[in-house]
N, C-alpha and C positions, 0 to 999 in steps of 0.2 A: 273435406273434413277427415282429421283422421279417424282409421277403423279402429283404434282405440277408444275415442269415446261411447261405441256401440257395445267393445265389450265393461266397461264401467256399466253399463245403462245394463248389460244383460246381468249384473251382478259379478262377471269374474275378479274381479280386482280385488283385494282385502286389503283393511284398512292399515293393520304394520306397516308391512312392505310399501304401500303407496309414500308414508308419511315418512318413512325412513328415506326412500327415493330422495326427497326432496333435502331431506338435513345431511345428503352426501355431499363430497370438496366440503372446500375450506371457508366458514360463513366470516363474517366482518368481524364478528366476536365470537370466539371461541371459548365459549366457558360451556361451563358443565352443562350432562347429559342428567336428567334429572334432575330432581330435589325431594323436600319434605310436599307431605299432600298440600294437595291443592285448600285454599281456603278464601271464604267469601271477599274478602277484603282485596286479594291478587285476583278474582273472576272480576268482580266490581270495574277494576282498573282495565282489564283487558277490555270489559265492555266498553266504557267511557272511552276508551282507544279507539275503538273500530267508529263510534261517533264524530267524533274530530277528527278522525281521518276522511269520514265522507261528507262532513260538511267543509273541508278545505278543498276537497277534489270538487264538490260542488260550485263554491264558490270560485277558486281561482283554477282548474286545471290539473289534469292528472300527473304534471310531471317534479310539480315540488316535493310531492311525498311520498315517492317512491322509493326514497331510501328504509325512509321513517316504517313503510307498509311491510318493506320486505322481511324487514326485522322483526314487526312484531308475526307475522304471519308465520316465520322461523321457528319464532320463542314459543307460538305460541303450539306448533307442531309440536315443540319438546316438551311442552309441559302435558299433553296428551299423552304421547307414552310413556315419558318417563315418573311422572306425581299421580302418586294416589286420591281420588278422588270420591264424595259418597256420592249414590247415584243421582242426586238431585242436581250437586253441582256440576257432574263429567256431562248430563243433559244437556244445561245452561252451557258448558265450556264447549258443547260439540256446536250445539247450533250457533255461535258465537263465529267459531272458527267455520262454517258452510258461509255466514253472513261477512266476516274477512276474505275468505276466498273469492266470493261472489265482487267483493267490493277491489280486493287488489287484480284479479281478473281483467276485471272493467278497466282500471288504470293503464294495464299494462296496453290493452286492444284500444283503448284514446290512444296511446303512445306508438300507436301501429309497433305493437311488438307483439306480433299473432302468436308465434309458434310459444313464448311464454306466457301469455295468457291464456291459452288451451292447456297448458300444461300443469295453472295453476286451479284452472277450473275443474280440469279433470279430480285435481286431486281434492278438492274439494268436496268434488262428486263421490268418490272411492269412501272417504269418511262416512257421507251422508247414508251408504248404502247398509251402515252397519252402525249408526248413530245411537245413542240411548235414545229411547224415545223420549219425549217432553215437549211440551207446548212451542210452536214456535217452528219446531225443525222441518214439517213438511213446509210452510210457510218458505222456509229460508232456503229449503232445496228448490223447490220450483223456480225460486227467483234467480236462483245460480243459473237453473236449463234456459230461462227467458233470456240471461242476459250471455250466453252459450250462441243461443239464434241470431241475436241481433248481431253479433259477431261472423257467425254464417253466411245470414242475410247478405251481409256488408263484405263477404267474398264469396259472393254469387254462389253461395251453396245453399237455395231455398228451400230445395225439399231437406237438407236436413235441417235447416232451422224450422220447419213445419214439423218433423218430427220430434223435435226439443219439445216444441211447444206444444204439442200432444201428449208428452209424456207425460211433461209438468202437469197440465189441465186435472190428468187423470188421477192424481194424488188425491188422495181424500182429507175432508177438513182445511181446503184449504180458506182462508180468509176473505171477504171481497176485493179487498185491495191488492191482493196478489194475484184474484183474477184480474181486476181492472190493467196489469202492469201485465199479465198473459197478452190479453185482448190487444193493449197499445201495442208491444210487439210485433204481434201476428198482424196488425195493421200494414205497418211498413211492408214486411216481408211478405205479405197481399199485392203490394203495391209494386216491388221488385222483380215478384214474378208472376206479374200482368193476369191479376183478378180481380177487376174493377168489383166482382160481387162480396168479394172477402174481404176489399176496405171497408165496404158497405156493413156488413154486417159483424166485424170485428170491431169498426168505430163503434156500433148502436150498442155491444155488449160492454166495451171499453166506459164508456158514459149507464151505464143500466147500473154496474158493479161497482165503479166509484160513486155512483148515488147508495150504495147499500152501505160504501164504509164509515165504518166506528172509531170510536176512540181505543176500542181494543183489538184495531189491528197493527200490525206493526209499524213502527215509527217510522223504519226506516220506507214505508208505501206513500210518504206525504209529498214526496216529490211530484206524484201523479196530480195534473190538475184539470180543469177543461180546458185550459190552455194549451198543456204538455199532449193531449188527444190532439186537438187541431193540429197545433204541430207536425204529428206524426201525419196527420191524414192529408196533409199539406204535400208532406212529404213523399207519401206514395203517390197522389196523383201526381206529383210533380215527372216521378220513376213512371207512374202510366202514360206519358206524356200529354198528358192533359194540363197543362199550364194555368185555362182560367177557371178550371176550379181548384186548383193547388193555391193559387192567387189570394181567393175567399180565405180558404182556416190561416195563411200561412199572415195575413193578414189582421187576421182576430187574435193571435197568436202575439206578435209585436206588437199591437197595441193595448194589450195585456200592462198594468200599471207595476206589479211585482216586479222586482227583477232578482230575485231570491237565487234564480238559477242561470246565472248568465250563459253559460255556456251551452244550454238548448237554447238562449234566444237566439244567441251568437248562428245555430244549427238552422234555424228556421227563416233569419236574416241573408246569410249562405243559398236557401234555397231560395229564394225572393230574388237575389240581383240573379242567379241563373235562371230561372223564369224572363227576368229582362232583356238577359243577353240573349236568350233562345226567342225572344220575339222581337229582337232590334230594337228594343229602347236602350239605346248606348245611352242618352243622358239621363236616367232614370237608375241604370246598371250604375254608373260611375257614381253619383250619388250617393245611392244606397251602400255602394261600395264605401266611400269613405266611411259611414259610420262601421260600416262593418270592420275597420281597419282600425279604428278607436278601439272596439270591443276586444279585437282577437290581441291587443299590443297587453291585455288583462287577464286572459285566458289561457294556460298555458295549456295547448291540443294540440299535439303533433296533428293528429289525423285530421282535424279541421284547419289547422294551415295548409296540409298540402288539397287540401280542397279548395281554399282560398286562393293558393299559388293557381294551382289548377284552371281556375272561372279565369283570372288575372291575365294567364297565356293562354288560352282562348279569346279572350277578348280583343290582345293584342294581336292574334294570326288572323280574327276574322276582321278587323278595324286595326290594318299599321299603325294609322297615324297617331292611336290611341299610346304608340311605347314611349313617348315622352310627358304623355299625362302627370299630372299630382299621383294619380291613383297608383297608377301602373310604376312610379319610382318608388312611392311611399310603399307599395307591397315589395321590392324587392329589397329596400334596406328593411323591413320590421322583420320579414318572412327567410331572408337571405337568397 
């Protein structure tokens, strides 16, 4: 992790200069620095924006709307420093933009494009540090550090995604669904770096915290379900190499009736045929594989196909005769 996000988290960073950073080169459109103040009817729209940006990321995959994200994420940096705003709505317009950054972040680390999604996180962060206050904003920073860690986690940097995730914790007022999305978290990265006692009691707070939430937490915490917990805890044991109780949630998980959020089922399908291959059921792996190759041809996930590619040649180096399969052709034409 870089030592920049340490000094963000210590405060050095100010918000100008971060957000100027980002509007330097030449953007897709070049129009004006500035305008007239900001006003309900343009905040409105930008919210409704960062909505249907994360319910297509949701639905199909991080990589269709990354044009669409970068731009408003742009626009919406320039209308922070350069439009005047009254304080209620520069509140609403900051945490808006910590809730865009958090969300274009996430796209870019689907897209294994690490070094820009730490750089949009960071900047994210840098605002949040000097943010107006207003309902909503610790809410929307914490979830930026949550999804900071799981980025970490996911490049074996555990103790700082344990530190994210302590930061986050420590915010005050935060909502239960933003602990419950703490807790899921810190599950995984329990699980990555081998603390069978931290899934344990990270899953029991995960499940405590989405029983406490409300209709007045944030919308965007609905994703979390007892499904999306399993999942994860599916997922560390899976990382503790424990297999047959990874097996159990990952299990509960895909036979979940929803399919609202395909692309964690796509994640939790992923761990299940590797559970397979790692205890020699090749015909249960290949299987399970094909639907998993239905789901991913829907999903646009760099970082979950090349984990799919990944299971795929494994499977073929530990089982030759499996490179002629249905499976193993059909991954290499959908996957490349």
């Amino acid at each position: 992790m870089h030592r920049r996000t340490f000094l963000l988290l210590s405060g050095t960073a100010v918000t100008a200069p971060a957000l100027e950073q980002l509007l330097d080169g030449t953007p897709a459109y070049a129009g004006p620095h500035g305008g007239g103040p900001l006003i309900e009817g343009v905040l409105r729209q930008i919210e409704d924006s960062v909505r249907q940006i994360r319910a297509l990321d949701d639905t199909q995959g991080s990589e269709h709307a990354l044009t669409w994200t970068d731009g408003m994420w742009r626009s919406t940096a320039e209308i922070i420093t350069g439009s005047p705003a009254t304080a209620a709505l520069r509140a609403r317009l900051h945490t808006t933009f910590i809730c865009l950054s958090e969300q274009y972040g996430w796209m870019l680390f689907d897209s294994d494009r690490h070094e820009a999604a730490q750089r949009v996180y960071q900047t994210g962060l840098s605002l949040a540090r000097e943010a107006e206050a207003g309902s909503g904003t610790a809410d929307a920073t914490a979830n930026l550090l949550a999804s900071m860690a799981y980025q970490c986690s996911h490049l074996g940097q555990h103790h700082e995604a344990k530190t994210l995730i302590s930061v986050a914790g420590r915010r005050p007022g935060l909502s239960p669904g933003v602990k419950a999305i703490l807790a899921d978290r810190l599950i995984v990265v329990a699980g990555r770096s081998h603390d069978p006692d931290g899934v344990r009691s990270a899953r029991d707070e995960a499940h405590e915290q989405l029983g406490r939430r409300s209709a007045d937490d944030p919308w965007w915490t609905q994703w979390l379900t007892t499904s999306a917990i399993d999942s994860a805890t599916g997922r560390a044991w899976l990382a503790l190499k424990r297999p047959g109780n990874a097996r159990e949630y990952l299990a509960s998980r895909l036979e979940a009736d929803s399919d609202d959020y395909p692309r964690d089922r796509l994640v939790a399908a992923l761990d299940l045929v590797d559970i397979q291959r790692l205890e020699g059921d090749v015909t249960s792996a290949l299987t399970t594989g094909e639907s998993v190759l239905a789901a991913a041809k829907n999903v646009s996930s760099p970082r979950l196909h090349h984990r799919l590619s990944g299971i795929a040649t494994a499977l073929t180096r530990e089982h030759p005769s499996l490179a002629t399969t249905t499976f193993a052709q059909r991954t290499t034409a959908i996957l490349g």
